[in-house]
MARTOR-410498 format. One record per residue (C-alpha): residue number from 1; y, z, x; chain. Coordinates in steps of 0.25 Angstrom, whole numbers, plus 2048, in hexadecimal, padded with zeros to 3 digits. Example, Ala and Ser with C-alpha at 12.3 -4.5 7.8 and 13.67 -1.06 7.14 Angstrom:
<atoms>
ATOM     i    py    pz    px   ch
ATOM     1   7EE   81F   831    A
ATOM     2   7FC   81D   837    A
</atoms>
This chain:
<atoms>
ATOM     i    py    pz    px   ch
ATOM     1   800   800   800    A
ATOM     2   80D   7FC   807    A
ATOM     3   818   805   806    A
ATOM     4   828   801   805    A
ATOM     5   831   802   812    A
ATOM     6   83C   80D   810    A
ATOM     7   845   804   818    A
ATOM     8   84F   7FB   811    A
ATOM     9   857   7EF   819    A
ATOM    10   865   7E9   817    A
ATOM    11   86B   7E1   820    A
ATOM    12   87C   7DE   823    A
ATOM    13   880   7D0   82A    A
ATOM    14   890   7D1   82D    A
ATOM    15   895   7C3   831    A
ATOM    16   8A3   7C4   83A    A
ATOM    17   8A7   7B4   83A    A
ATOM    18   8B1   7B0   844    A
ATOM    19   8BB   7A5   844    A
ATOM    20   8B4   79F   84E    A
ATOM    21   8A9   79C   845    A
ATOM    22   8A0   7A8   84E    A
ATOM    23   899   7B4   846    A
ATOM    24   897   7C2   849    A
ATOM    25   88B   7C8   842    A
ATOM    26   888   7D6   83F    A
ATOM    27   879   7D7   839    A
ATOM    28   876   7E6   834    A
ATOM    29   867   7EA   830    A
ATOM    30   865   7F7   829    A
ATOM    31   858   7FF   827    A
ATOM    32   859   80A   81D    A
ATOM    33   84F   813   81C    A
ATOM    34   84E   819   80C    A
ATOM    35   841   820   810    A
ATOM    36   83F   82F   814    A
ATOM    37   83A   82D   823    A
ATOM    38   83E   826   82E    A
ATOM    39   83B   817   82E    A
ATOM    40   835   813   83E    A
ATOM    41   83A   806   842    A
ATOM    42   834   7FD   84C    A
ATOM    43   836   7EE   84A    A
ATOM    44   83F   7E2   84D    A
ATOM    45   84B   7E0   844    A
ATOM    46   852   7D5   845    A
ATOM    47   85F   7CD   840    A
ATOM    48   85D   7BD   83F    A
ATOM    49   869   7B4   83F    A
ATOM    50   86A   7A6   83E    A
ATOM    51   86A   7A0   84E    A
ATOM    52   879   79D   851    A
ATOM    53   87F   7A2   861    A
ATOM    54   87B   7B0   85D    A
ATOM    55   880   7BB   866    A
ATOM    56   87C   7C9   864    A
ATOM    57   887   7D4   865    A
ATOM    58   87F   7E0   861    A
ATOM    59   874   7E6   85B    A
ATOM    60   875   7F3   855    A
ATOM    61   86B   7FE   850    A
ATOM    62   872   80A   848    A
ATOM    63   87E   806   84F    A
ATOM    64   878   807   85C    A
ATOM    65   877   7FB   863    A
ATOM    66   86F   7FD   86F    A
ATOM    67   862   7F5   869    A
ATOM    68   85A   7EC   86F    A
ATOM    69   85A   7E1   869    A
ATOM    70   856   7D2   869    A
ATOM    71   85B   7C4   863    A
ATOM    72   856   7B6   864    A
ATOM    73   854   7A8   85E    A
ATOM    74   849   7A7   853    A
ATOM    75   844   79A   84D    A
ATOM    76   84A   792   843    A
ATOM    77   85A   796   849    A
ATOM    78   85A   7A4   847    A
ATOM    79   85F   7AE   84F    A
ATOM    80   859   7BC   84F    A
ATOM    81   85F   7CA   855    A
ATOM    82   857   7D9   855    A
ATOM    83   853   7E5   85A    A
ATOM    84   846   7ED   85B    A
ATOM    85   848   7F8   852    A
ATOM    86   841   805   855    A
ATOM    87   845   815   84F    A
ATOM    88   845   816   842    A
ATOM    89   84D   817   833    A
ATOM    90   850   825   82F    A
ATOM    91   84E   82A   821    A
ATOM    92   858   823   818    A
ATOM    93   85D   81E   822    A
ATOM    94   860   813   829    A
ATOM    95   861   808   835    A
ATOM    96   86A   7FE   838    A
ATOM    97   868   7F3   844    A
ATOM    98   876   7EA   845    A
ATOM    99   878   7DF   84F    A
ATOM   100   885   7D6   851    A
ATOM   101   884   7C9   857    A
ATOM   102   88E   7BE   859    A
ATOM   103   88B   7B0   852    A
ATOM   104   890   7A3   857    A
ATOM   105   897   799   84F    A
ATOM   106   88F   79D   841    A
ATOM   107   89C   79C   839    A
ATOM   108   8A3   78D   837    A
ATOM   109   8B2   78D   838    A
ATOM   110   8B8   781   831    A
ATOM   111   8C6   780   82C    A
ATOM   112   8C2   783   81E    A
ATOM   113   8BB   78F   822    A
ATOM   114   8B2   799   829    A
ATOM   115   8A4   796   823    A
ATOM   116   897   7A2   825    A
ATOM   117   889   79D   821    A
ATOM   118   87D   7A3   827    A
ATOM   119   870   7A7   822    A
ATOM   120   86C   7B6   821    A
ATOM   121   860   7B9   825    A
ATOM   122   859   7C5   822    A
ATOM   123   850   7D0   82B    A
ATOM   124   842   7D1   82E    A
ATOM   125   83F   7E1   829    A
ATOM   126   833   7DE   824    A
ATOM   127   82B   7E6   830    A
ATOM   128   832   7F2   826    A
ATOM   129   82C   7EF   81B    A
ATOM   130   83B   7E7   816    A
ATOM   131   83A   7DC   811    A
ATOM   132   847   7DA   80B    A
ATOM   133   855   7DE   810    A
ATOM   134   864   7DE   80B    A
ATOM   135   86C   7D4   812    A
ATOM   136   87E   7D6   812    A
ATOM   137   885   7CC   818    A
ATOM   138   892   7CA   81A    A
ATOM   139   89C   7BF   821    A
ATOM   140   8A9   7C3   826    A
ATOM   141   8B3   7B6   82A    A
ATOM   142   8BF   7BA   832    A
ATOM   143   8CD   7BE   82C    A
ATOM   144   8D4   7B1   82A    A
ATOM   145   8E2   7B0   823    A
ATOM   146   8DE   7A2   81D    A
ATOM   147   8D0   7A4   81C    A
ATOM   148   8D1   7AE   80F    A
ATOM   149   8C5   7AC   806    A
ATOM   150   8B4   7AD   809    A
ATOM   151   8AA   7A3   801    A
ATOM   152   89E   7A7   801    A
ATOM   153   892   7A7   7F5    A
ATOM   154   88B   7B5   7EE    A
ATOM   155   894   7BC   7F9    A
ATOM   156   89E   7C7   7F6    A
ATOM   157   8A9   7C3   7FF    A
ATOM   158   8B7   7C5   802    A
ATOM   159   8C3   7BD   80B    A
ATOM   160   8BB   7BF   817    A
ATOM   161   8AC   7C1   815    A
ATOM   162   8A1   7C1   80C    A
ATOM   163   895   7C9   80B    A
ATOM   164   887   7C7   805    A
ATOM   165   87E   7D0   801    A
ATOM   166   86E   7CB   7FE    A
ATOM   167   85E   7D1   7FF    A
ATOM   168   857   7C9   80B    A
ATOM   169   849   7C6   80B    A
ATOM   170   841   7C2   818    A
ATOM   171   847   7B4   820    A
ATOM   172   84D   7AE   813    A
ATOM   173   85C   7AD   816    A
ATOM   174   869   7AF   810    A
ATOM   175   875   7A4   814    A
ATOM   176   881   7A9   814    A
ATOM   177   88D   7A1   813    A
ATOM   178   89D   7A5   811    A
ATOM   179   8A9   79E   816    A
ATOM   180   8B8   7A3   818    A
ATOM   181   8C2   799   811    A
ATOM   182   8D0   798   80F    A
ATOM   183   8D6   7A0   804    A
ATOM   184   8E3   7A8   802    A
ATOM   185   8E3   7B9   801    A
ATOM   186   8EB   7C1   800    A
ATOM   187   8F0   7CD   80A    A
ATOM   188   8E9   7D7   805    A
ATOM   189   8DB   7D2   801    A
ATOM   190   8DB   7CB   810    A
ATOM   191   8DE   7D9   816    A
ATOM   192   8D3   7DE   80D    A
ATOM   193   8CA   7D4   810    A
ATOM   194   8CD   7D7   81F    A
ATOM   195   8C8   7E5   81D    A
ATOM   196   8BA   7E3   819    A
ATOM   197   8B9   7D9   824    A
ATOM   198   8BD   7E3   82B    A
ATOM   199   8B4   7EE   825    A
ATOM   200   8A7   7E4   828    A
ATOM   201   8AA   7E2   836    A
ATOM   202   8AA   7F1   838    A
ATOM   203   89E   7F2   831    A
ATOM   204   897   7E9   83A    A
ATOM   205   89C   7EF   848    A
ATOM   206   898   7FC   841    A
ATOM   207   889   7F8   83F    A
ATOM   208   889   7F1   84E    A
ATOM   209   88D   801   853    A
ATOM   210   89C   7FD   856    A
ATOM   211   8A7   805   853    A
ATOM   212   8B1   800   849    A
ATOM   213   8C0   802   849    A
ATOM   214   8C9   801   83B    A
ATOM   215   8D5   7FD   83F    A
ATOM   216   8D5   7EF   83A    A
ATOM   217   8CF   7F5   82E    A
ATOM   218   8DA   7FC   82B    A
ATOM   219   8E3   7F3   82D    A
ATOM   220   8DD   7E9   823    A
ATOM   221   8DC   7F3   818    A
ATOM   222   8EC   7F7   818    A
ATOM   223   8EE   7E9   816    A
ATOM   224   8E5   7E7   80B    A
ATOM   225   8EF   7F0   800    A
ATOM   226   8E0   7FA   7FD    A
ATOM   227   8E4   804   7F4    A
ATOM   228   8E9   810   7FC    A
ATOM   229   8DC   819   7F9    A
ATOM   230   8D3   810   7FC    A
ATOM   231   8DA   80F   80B    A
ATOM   232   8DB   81C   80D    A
ATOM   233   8CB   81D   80B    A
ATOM   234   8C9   813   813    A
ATOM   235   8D0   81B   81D    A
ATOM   236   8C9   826   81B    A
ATOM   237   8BD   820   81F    A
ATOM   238   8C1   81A   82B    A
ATOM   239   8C8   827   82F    A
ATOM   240   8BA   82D   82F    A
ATOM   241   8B1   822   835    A
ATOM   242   8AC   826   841    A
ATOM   243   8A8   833   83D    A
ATOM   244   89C   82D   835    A
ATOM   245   890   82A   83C    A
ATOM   246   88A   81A   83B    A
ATOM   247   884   81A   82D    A
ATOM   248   891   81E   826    A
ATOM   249   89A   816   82D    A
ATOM   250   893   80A   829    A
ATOM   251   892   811   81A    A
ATOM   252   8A2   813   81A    A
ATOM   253   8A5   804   81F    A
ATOM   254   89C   7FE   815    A
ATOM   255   8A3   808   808    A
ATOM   256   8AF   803   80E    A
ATOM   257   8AC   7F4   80E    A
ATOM   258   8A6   7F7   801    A
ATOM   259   8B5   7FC   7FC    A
ATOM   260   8BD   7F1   802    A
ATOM   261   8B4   7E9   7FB    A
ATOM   262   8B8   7EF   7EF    A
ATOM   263   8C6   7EF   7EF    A
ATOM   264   8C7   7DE   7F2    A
ATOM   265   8C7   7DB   7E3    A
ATOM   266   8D3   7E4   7E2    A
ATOM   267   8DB   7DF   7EE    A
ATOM   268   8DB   7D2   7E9    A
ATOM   269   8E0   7D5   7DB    A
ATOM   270   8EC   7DE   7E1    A
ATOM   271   8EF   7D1   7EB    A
ATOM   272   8EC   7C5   7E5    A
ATOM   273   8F1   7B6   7EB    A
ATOM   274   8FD   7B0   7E5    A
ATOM   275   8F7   7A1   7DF    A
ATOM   276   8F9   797   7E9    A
ATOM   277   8FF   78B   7E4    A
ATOM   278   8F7   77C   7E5    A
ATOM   279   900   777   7EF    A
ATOM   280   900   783   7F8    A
ATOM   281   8F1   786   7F8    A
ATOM   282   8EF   777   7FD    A
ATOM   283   8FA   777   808    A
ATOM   284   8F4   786   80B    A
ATOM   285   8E6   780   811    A
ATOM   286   8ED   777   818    A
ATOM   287   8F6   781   81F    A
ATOM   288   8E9   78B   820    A
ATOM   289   8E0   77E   829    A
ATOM   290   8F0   77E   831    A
ATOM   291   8EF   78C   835    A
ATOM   292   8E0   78B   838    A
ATOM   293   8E2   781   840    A
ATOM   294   8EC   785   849    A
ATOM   295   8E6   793   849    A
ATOM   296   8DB   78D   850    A
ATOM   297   8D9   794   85F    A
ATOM   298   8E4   79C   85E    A
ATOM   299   8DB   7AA   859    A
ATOM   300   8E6   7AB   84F    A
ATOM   301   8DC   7B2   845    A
ATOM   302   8E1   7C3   846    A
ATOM   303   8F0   7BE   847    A
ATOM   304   8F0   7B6   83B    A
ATOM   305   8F7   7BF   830    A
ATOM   306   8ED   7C2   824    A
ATOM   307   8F5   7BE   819    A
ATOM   308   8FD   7B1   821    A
ATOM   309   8F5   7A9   816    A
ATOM   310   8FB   7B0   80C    A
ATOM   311   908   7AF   811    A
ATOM   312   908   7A2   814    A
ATOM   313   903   799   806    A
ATOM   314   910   7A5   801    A
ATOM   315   919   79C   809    A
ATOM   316   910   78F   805    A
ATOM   317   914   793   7F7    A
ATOM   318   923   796   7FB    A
ATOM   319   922   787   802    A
ATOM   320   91D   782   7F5    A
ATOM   321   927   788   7EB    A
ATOM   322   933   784   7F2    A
ATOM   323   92F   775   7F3    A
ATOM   324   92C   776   7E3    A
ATOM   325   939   77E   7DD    A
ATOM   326   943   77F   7EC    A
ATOM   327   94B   78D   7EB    A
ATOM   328   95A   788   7EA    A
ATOM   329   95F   78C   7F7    A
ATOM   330   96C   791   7FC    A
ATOM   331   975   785   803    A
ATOM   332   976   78C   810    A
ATOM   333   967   78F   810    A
ATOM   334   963   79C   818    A
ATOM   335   958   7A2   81F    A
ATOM   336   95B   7AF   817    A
ATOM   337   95B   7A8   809    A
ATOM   338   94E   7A1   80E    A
ATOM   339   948   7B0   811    A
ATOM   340   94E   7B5   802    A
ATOM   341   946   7AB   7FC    A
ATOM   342   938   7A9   802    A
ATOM   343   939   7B9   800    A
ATOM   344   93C   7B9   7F3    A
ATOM   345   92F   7AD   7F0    A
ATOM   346   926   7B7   7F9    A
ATOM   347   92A   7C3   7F0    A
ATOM   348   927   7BA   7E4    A
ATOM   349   919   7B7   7E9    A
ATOM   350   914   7C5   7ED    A
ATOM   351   90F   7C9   7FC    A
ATOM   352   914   7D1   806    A
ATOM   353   923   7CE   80B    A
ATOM   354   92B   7D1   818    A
ATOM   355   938   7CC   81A    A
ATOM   356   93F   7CE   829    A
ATOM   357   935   7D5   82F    A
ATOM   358   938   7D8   83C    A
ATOM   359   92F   7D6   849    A
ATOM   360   92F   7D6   857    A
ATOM   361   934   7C7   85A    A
ATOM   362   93E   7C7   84D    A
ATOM   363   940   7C8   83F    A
ATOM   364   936   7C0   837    A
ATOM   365   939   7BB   829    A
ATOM   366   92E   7BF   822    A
ATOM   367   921   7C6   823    A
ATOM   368   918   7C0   817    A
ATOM   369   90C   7C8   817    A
ATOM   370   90A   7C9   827    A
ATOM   371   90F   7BC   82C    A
ATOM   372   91E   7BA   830    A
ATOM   373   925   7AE   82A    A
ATOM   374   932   7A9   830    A
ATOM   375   93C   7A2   82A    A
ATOM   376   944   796   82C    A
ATOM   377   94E   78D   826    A
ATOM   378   950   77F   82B    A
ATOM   379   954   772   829    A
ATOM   380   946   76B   82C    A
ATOM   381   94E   75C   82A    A
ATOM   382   943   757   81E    A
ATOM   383   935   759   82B    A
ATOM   384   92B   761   825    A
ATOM   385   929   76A   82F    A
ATOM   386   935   765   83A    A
ATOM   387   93E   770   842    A
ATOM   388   935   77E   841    A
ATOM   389   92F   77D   850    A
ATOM   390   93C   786   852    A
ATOM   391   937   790   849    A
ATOM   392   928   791   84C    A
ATOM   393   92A   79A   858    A
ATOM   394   931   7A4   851    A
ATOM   395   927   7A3   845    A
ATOM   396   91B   7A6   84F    A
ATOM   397   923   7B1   857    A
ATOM   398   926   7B9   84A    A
ATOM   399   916   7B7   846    A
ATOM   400   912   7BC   853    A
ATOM   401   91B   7C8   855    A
ATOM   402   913   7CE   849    A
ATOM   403   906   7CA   84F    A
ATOM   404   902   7BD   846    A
ATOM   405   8FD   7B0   848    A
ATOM   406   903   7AB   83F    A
ATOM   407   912   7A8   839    A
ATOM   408   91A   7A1   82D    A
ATOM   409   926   798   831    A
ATOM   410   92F   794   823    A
ATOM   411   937   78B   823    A
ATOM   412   940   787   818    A
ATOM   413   945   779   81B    A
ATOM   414   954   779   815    A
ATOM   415   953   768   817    A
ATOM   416   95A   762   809    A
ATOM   417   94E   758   808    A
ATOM   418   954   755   7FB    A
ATOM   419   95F   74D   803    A
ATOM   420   953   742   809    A
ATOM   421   94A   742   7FE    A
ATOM   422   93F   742   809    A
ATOM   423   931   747   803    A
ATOM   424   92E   755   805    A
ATOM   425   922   757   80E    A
ATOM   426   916   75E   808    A
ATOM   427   913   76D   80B    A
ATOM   428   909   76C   815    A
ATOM   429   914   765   81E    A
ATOM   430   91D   76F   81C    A
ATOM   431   913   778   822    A
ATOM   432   90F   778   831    A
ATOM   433   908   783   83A    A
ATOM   434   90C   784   848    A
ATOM   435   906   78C   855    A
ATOM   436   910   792   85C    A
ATOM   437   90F   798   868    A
ATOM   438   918   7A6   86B    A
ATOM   439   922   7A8   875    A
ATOM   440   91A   7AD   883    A
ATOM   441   91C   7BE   883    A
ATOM   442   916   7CB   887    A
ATOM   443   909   7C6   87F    A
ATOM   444   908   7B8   884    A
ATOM   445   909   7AF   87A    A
ATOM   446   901   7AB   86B    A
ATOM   447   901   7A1   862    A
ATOM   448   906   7A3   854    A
ATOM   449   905   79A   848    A
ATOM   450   910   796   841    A
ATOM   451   910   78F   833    A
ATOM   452   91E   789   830    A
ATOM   453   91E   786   821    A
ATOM   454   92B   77F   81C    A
ATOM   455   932   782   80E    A
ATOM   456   93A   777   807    A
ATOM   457   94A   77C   805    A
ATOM   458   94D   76F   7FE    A
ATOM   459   943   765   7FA    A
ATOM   460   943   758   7F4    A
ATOM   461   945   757   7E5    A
ATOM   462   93A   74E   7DE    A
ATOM   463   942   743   7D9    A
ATOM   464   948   743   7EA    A
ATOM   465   93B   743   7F0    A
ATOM   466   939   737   7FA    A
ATOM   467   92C   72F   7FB    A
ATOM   468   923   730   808    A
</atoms>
């Protein structure tokens, strides 16, 4: 007569992509023990992946991760990674055996997207009498200012992952497939977002026996306007970490995931995206394949503000509005009146707002959200985009100063295009995005982008429009 294993397994797979397309992999095996004696162990337990470059990292058991441990080709392109596990499971308790490998080239980045598929392949535990397991896996894309929404199917997913959980029997696999598209996100639910990204890497260096540090944690959450109780629990928490022992820190950082979680659907309510107009949407993907582009090699990613999107298809609309019902400006057409009324649209449409804020290489014009936008009033003689190398420096100096990559140049072009009846060009050629390098200091020096956006004073009535 057999007799039923105590033992019960479940295993984690948390996927880190980079933006070069590499993956960082941490797979987490657990053996809990429900019966009333220890449970011996001696057996090979090993993780199967599919056969890319693989490197191994780590290989963690309880946190300790001093193991032998072995890895190897096996037939038909898989690639296999374990240890000889020896000791034993004690009474309701538990056993977890983590490692962390490096995985070349397994993402494909594309200007569309970043796209994840990989099967996932389940454990062989049937030397313990298991013959069925519990499979959580999760794929984390890397923050990304354009990039704001995940595709993925039966997967619960937010801005920057999706996560998939499903029973495993024997070598029959689940693929796994997500990808990271452009989309537009408010602030608040992009810090949010951040947070449980966040939470998921400290989760996996937890389980590979790393210390974890809370800082960027932190900072995410104040920026994600959380209710203030919720914070100061979550502070709570992380005031008291590192006095719990292995077991409950992994317990506290899963409740905490699990309460982020929770609080998305609400965030999103409280912060919702103004509509975006036809016009602006289409001229939007064509500025977000610019920036990608001229972002390319320049490891732009952590200085890009968050909420630059945002602030950017805002002044799109602005762009927009003036070209379809022209504010009636003043004769003598000021850089102060110009500030009155871009304020004044920017109120109307919600967001955060900061006018003359002050920094070390001047006064910039406006902080919207987190990226600086300088203005300019020019005569741009009926060119699209002619005469704003000037200001382009000035742009970037002001965006570095405060630590970005990236900054906004507007242009209100004061040319009476009425008087030539020469056709108005078309938004995207009143748009341009620029690499400027900064002036040579203490730092060296760094390369900020600039996009110079050009709004129409005065343009063409209909019935004067000329023909191309």
């Amino acid at each position: 007569m057999s007799t039923v294993s105590p033992l019960s397994g479940s295993m984690e797979r948390i996927a880190f992509v980079q933006a070069n397309g590499d993956v960082q992999e941490v797979l987490a095996l657990e053996l809990r023990n429900d019966g009333d004696s220890e449970f011996p162990l001696d057996g090979w337990v090993g993780f199967v992946v599919t056969e890319t470059e693989n490197r191994v990292e780590l290989v963690c058991d309880d946190g300790n991760c001093t193991p032998p441990w072995e890895a190897g080709v096996l037939e038909l392109g898989r690639y296999q990674v374990g240890s000889h596990l020896k000791g034993g499971i004690p009474p309701k308790g538990r056993r977890l055996f983590a490692v962390r490998m490096l995985r070349r080239s397994l993402a494909d980045v594309s200007n569309g997207g970043i796209s994840f598929a990989d099967p996932a392949l389940g454990v062989d535990l049937t030397f313990l009498g298991i013959s069925r397991i519990r499979i959580r896996a999760t794929v984390v894309f890397p923050a990304d200012h354009i990039r704001r929404d995940v595709l993925a199917s039966d997967a619960v997913h937010t801005s920057r992952m999706a996560s998939w959980e499903f029973e495993s029997a024997g070598d029959v696999p689940r693929h796994l497939r997500a990808k990271a598209v452009r989309a537009l996100l408010p602030s608040a639910p992009q810090r949010l977002d951040d947070a449980i990204a966040e939470l998921q890497r400290l989760l996996a260096a937890h389980v590979v026996g790393e210390s974890v540090k809370f800082e960027q944690l932190q900072r995410n959450l104040r920026e994600a306007r959380l209710p203030v109780e919720m914070l100061d629990r979550v502070d709570l928490v992380l005031s008291v970490f590192d006095g719990f022992g292995f077991d409950a820190r992994e317990a506290h950082l899963r409740e905490l995931l699990s309460e982020l979680a929770g609080a998305r659907a609400r965030v999103l309510a409280d912060n919702p995206f103004p509509a975006v107009a036809s016009g602006v949407e289409t001229t939007s993907e064509w500025l977000a394949r610019s920036i990608e582009r001229e972002a390319l090699g320049l490891e732009l990613a952590s200085r890009l503000p968050a909420d630059a999107w945002t602030a950017l298809v805002t002044l799109m609309h602005y762009q927009a509005a003036q070209r379809k019902a022209p504010h009636k400006w003043s004769p003598r057409l000021s850089e102060k009146g110009f500030q009155e009324q871009l304020h004044q649209f920017l109120e109307a449409r919600g967001g955060l707002v900061e006018r003359e804020v002050q920094t070390a290489k001047g006064r910039i014009d406006f902080l919207l959200g987190s990226m600086p936008v300088e203005l300019k009033v020019r005569d741009l003689g009926g060119e699209s985009l002619g005469q704003v190398d000037a200001n382009l420096q000035q742009a970037a100096e002001y965006a570095s100063s405060r630590g970005s990559g990236l900054g906004c140049l507007l242009i209100l072009d004061k040319h009476r295009h009425m008087d030539g009846g020469k056709h108005l060009a078309q938004e995207k050629e009143q748009i341009q995005v620029r690499r400027v390098t900064s002036k040579e200091g203490i730092g060296g020096t760094s390369v900020t982008l600039v996009v110079a956006l050009v709004v129409v004073a005065f343009p063409p009535t209909p019935s004067r429009l000329g023909r191309r």
